[in-house]
C-alpha positions as CSV (number, residue, x, y, z in Angstrom):
1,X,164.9,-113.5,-77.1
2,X,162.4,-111.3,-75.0
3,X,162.0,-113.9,-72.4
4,X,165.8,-114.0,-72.0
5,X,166.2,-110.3,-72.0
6,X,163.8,-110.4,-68.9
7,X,165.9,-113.4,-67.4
8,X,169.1,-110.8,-67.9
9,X,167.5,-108.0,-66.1
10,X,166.2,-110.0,-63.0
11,X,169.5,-111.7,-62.8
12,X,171.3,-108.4,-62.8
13,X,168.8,-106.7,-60.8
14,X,169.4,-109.3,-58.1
15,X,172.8,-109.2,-58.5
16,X,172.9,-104.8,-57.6
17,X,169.9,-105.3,-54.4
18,X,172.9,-108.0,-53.4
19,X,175.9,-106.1,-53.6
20,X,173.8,-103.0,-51.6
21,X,173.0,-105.2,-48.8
22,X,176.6,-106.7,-48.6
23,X,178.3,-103.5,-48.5
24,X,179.6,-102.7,-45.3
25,X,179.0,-98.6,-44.7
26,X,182.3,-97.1,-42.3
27,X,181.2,-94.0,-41.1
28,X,183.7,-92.8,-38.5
29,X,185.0,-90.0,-40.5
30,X,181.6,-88.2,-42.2
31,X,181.5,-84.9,-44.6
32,X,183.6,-84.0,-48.1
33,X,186.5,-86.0,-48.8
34,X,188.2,-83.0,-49.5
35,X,188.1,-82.3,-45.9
36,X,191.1,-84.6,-45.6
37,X,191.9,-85.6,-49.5
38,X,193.3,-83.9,-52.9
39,X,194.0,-85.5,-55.6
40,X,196.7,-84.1,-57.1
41,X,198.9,-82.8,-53.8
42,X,197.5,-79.2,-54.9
43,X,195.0,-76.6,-53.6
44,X,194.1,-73.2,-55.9
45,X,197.4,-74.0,-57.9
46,X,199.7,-74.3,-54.8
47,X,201.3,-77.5,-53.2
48,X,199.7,-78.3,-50.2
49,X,201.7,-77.8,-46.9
50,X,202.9,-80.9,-45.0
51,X,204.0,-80.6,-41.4
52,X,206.0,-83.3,-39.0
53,X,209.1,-85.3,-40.2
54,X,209.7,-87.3,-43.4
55,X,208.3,-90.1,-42.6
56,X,204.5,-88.2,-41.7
57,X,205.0,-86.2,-45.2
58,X,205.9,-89.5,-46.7
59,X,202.8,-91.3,-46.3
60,X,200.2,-87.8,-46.5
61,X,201.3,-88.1,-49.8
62,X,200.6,-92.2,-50.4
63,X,197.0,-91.3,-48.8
64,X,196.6,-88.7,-50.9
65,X,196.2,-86.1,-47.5
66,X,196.2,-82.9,-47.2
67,X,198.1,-82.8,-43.8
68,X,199.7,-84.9,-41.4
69,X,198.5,-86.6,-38.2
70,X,200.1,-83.5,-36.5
71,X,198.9,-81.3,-38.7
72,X,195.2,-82.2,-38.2
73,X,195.5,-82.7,-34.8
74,X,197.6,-79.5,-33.8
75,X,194.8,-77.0,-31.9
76,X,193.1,-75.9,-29.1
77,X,190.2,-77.7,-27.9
78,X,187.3,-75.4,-27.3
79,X,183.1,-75.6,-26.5
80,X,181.5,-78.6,-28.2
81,X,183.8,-81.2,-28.9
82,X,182.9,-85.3,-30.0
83,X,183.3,-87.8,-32.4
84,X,178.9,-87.4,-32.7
85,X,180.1,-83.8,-33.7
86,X,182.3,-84.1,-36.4
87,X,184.8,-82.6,-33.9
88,X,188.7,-83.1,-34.3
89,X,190.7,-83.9,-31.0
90,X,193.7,-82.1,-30.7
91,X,196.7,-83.4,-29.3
92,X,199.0,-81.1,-29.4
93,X,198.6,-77.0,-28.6
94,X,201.0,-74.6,-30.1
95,X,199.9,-72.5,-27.3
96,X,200.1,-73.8,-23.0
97,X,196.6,-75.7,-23.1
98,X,195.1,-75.5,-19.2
99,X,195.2,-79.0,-17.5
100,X,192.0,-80.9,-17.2
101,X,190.2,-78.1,-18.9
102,X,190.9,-78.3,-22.5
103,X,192.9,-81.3,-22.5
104,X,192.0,-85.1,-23.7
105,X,192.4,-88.4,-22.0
106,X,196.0,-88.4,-23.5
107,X,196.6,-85.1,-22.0
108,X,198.8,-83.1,-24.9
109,X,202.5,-83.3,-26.0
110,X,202.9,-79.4,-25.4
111,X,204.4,-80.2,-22.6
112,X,206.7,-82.4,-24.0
113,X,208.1,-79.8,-26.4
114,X,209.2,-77.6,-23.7
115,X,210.6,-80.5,-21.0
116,X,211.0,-84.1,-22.5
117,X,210.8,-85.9,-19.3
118,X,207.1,-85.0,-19.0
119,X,205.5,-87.3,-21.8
120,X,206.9,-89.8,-25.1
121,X,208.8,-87.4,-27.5
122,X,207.6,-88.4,-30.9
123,X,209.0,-86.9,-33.9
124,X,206.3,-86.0,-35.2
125,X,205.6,-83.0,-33.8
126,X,207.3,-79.6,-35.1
127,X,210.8,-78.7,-33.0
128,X,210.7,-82.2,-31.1
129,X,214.3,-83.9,-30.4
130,X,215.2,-87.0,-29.6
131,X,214.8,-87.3,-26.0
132,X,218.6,-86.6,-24.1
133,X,218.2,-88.4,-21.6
134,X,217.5,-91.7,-22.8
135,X,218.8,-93.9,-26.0
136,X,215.6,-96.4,-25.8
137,X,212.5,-97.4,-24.0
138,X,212.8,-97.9,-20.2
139,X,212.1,-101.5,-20.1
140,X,212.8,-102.3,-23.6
141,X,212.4,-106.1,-24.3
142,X,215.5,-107.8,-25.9
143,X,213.5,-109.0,-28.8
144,X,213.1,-105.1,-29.7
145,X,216.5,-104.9,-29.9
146,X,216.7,-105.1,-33.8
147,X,217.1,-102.3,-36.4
148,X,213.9,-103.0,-37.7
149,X,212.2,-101.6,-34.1
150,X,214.3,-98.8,-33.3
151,X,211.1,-96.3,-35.0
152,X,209.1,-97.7,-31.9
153,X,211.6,-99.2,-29.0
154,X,214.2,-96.5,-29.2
155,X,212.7,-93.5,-30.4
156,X,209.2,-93.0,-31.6
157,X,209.7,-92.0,-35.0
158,X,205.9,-90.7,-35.9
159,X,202.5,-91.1,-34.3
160,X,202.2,-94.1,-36.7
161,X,204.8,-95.5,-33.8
162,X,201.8,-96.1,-31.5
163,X,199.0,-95.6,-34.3
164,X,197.5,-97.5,-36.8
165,X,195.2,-94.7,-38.7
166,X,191.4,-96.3,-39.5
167,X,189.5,-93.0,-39.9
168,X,187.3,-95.1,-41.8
169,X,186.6,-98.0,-39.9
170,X,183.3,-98.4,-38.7
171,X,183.4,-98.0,-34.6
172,X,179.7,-97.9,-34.3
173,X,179.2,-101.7,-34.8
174,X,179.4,-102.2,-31.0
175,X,180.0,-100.0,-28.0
176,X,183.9,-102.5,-27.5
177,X,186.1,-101.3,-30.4
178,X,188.1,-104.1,-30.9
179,X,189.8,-105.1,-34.6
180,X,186.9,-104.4,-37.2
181,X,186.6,-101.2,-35.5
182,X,190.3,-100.3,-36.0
183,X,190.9,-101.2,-32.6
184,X,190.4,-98.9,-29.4
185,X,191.9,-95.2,-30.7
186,X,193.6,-97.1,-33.6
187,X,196.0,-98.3,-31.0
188,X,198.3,-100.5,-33.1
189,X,201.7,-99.8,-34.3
190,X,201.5,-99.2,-38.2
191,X,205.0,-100.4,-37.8
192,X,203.9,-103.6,-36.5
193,X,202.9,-106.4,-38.4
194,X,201.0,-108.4,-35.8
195,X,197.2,-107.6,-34.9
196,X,197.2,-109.4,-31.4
197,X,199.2,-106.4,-30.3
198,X,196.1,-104.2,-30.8
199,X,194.1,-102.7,-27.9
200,X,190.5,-103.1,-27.3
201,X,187.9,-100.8,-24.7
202,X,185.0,-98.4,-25.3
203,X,185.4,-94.9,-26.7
204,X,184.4,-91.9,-24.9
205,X,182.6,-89.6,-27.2
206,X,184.1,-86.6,-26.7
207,X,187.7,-88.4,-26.0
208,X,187.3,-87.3,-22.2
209,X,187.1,-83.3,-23.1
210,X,184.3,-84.0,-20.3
211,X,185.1,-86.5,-17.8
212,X,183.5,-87.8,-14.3
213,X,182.8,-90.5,-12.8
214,X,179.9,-91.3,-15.5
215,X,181.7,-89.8,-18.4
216,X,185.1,-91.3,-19.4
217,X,186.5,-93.9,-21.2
218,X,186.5,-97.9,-20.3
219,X,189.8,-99.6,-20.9
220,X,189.9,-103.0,-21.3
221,X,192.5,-104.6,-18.3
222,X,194.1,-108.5,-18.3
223,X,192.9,-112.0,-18.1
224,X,196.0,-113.0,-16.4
225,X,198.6,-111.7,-14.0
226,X,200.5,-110.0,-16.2
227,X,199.2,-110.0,-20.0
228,X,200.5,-111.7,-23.0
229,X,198.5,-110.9,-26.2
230,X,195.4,-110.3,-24.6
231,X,194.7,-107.1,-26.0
232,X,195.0,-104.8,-23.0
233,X,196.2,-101.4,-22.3
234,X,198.4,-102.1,-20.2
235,X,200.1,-105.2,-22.5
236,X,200.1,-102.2,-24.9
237,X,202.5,-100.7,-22.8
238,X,204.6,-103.8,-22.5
239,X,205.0,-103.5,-25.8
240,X,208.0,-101.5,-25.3
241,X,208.2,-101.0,-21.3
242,X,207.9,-104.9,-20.8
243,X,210.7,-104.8,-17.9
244,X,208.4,-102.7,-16.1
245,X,206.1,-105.5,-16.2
246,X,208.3,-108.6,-15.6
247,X,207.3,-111.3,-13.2
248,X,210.8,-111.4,-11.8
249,X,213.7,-108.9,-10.6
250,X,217.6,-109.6,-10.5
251,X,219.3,-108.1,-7.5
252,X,222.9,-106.4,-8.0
253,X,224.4,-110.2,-6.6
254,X,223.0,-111.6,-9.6
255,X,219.6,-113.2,-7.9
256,X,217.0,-114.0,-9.2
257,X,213.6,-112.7,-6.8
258,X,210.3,-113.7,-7.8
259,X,207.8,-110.2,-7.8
260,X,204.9,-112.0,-8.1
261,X,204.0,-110.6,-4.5
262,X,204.5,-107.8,-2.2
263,X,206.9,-106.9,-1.7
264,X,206.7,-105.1,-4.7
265,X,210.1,-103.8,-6.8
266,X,208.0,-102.3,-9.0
267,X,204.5,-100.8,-9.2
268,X,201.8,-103.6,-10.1
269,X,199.9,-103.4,-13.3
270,X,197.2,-105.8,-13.7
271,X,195.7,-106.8,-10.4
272,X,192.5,-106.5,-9.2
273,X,191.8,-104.1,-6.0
274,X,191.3,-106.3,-3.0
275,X,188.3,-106.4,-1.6
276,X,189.7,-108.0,2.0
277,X,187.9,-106.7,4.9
278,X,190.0,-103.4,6.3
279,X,192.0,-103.5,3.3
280,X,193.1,-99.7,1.7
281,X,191.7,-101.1,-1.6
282,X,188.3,-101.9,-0.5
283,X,188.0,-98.1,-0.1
284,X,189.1,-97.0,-3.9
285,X,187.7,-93.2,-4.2
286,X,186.5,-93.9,-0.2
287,X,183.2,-95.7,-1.7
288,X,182.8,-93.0,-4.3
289,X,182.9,-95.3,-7.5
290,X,185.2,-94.8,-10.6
291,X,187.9,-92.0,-10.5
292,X,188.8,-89.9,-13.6
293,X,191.8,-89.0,-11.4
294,X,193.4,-92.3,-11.2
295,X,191.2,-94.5,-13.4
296,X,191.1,-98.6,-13.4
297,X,190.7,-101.3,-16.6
298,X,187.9,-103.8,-16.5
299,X,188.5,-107.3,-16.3
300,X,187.9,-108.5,-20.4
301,X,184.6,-110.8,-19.1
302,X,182.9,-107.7,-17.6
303,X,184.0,-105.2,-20.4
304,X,182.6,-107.3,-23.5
305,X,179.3,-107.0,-21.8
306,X,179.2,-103.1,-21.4
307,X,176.5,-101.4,-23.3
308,X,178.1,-98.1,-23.1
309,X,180.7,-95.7,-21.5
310,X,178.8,-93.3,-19.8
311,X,177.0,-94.9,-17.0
312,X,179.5,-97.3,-16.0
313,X,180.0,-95.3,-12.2
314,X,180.7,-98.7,-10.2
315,X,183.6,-100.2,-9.1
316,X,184.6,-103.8,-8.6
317,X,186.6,-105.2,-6.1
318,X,187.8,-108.5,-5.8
319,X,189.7,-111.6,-7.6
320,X,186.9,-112.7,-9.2
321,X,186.4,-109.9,-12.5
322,X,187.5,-107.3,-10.5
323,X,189.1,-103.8,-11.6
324,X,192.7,-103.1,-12.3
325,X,195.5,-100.9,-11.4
326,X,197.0,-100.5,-15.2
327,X,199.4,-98.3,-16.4
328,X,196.7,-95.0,-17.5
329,X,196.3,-95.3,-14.0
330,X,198.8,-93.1,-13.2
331,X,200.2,-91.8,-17.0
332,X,199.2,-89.8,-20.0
333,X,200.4,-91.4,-22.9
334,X,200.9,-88.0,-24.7
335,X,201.9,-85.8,-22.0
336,X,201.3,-84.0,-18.6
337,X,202.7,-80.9,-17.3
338,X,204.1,-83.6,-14.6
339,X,207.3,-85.2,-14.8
340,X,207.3,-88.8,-16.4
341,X,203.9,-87.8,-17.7
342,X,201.9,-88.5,-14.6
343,X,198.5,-87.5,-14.0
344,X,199.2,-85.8,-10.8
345,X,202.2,-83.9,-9.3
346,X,203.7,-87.2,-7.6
347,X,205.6,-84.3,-5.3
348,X,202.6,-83.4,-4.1
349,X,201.3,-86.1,-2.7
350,X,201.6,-85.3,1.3
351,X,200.1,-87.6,3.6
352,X,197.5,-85.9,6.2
353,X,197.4,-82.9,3.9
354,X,194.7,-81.7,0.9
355,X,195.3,-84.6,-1.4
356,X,192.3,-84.2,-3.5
357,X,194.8,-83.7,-6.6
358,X,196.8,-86.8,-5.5
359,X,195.8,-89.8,-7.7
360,X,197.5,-92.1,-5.2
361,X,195.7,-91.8,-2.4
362,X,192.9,-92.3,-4.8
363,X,194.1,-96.5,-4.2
364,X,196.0,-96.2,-1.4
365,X,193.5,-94.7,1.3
366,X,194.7,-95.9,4.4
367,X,198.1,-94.3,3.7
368,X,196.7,-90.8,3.8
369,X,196.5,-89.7,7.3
């Protein structure tokens, strides 16, 4: 009876040293869990406050939150500021936040709130309307069409919309967040029920509240012409905007015109700068290397060998693995204080004149004379 007693404990023993190893720790999201959780929808006897639409308050209460995506993310970004940090990234400033200086990569749905052509209305924030000017996504494909993806395709009901929330998803396993990392800024529709739609690339840690040429984030660009389930940002964008990206135009005779060449009805995504002899693109930045200003994907061969975000100053030209034009390269998804959420004041952009501002001329060099 002793000797099995022993043969118990050993087993059992084992059995705990087992499940430790196995465990899988996620520490994105580090501190109380009170931070973000309560239990019973209270705080010192009173319900807690939930801000954004129906939807947002909806599911703070099936995670058991204490605010919605808005309402954690509503602020001013200020002094030290990354994910290493413990820092929040705020998205959206109650108050006019100062371009380029306390903004994020995304740039900030304030100005959205006051002019809806300058960034993607989503209902989620406090005050936001349906946008007046248009009844769906600009390039909406027809298999959208549906009730069932109207909360994406003809409005963008909540940040769930674009996001798929893993606060506690472990993006530390490699420098590429891709799936088990809750994919690259949780870019996945919570509405969607495919994973190949999610986006993959390398986080900046301080979500580009510094940026350069050495400090930004690395977005992961196409293995083909155009992109179909490959994971990019700019099939992200396709997602809803696919007519943007379509391989063929039909004139007002009812024509059919192959695009896949110059010239061009609409801007290119997804091609690699040419590296031709005398070519405007051999001279992206004028020789300078990687512009925060009008920034470029990777080709997915050369991203999934990046060891980090923060040193990757070079730029390739070329067929062969080379950078991309994509759509970031001239939006903010959130918003910009630049009509159709541009990175720049296309206005602006004066040939022969200071265009260090103009994120066109950051690709197109020969043009600015």
């Amino acid at each position: 009876m002793e000797r099995l007693d022993k043969s118990l404990l050993i087993f059992l023993i084992g059995i705990f040293i087992f499940s430790c190893i196995s465990i899988k720790v996620y520490a994105m999201v580090s501190g109380q869990c009170a931070n973000c959780h309560t239990m019973h929808n209270s705080q010192g006897g009173s319900p807690m406050a939930m801000t954004g639409n129906n939807t947002a308050t909806k599911l703070c209460h099936e995670d058991l939150l204490k605010k919605s995506c808005v309402g954690c993310h509503t602020g001013t970004n200020a002094g030290v500021i990354g994910s290493s940090h413990g820092s929040t990234p705020y998205v959206f400033s109650t108050t006019a936040p100062i371009y380029g200086v306390n903004t994020l990569a995304g740039g900030n749905f304030y100005w959205v709130l006051k002019d809806p052509t300058k960034g993607h209305n989503c209902l989620s924030i406090p005050g936001m309307q349906p946008d007046p000017f248009l009844s769906e996504a600009p390039g909406m494909p027809e298999v959208a069409s549906g009730a069932n993806c109207a909360g994406c395709h003809r409005r963008i009901d909540s940040c769930m919309s674009c996001h798929n929330p893993k606060h506690h998803a472990n993006d530390k396993i490699s420098p590429v967040v891709g799936e088990e990392g809750g994919f690259y800024r949780f870019l996945n529709s919570s509405y969607h029920p495919s994973n190949s739609t999610g986006v993959i690339g390398i986080e900046d840690d301080d979500w580009e509240y510094t940026v350069s040429s050495s400090d930004h984030n690395e977005y992961m660009g196409c293995n083909n012409l155009y992109g179909k389930e490959d994971n990019s940002m700019s099939n992200y964008c396709a997602g809803c905007h696919q007519h943007f990206h379509g391989i063929q135009w039909t004139d007002t005779n009812g024509k059919v015109i192959a695009d896949g060449k110059s010239p061009w009805f609409m801007h290119p995504t997804s091609l690699a700068l040419s590296d031709a002899t005398g070519d405007e693109y051999q001279y992206y930045n004028n020789g300078n290397g990687y512009s925060p200003l009008a920034p470029v994907a990777r080709d997915p061969n050369r991203l999934l060998t990046m060891t980090h975000s923060t040193s990757q100053v070079w730029v390739k030209k070329g067929e062969s693995e080379g950078d991309q034009v994509m759509c970031l390269s001239c939006h903010r998804a959130h918003g910009s204080p630049y009509q159709d959420m541009l990175r720049w004041d296309y206005k602006a952009c004066i040939s022969g004149t200071d265009n260090s501002n103009c994120g066109c001329f950051v690709c197109h060099t020969t043009k600015d004379k």
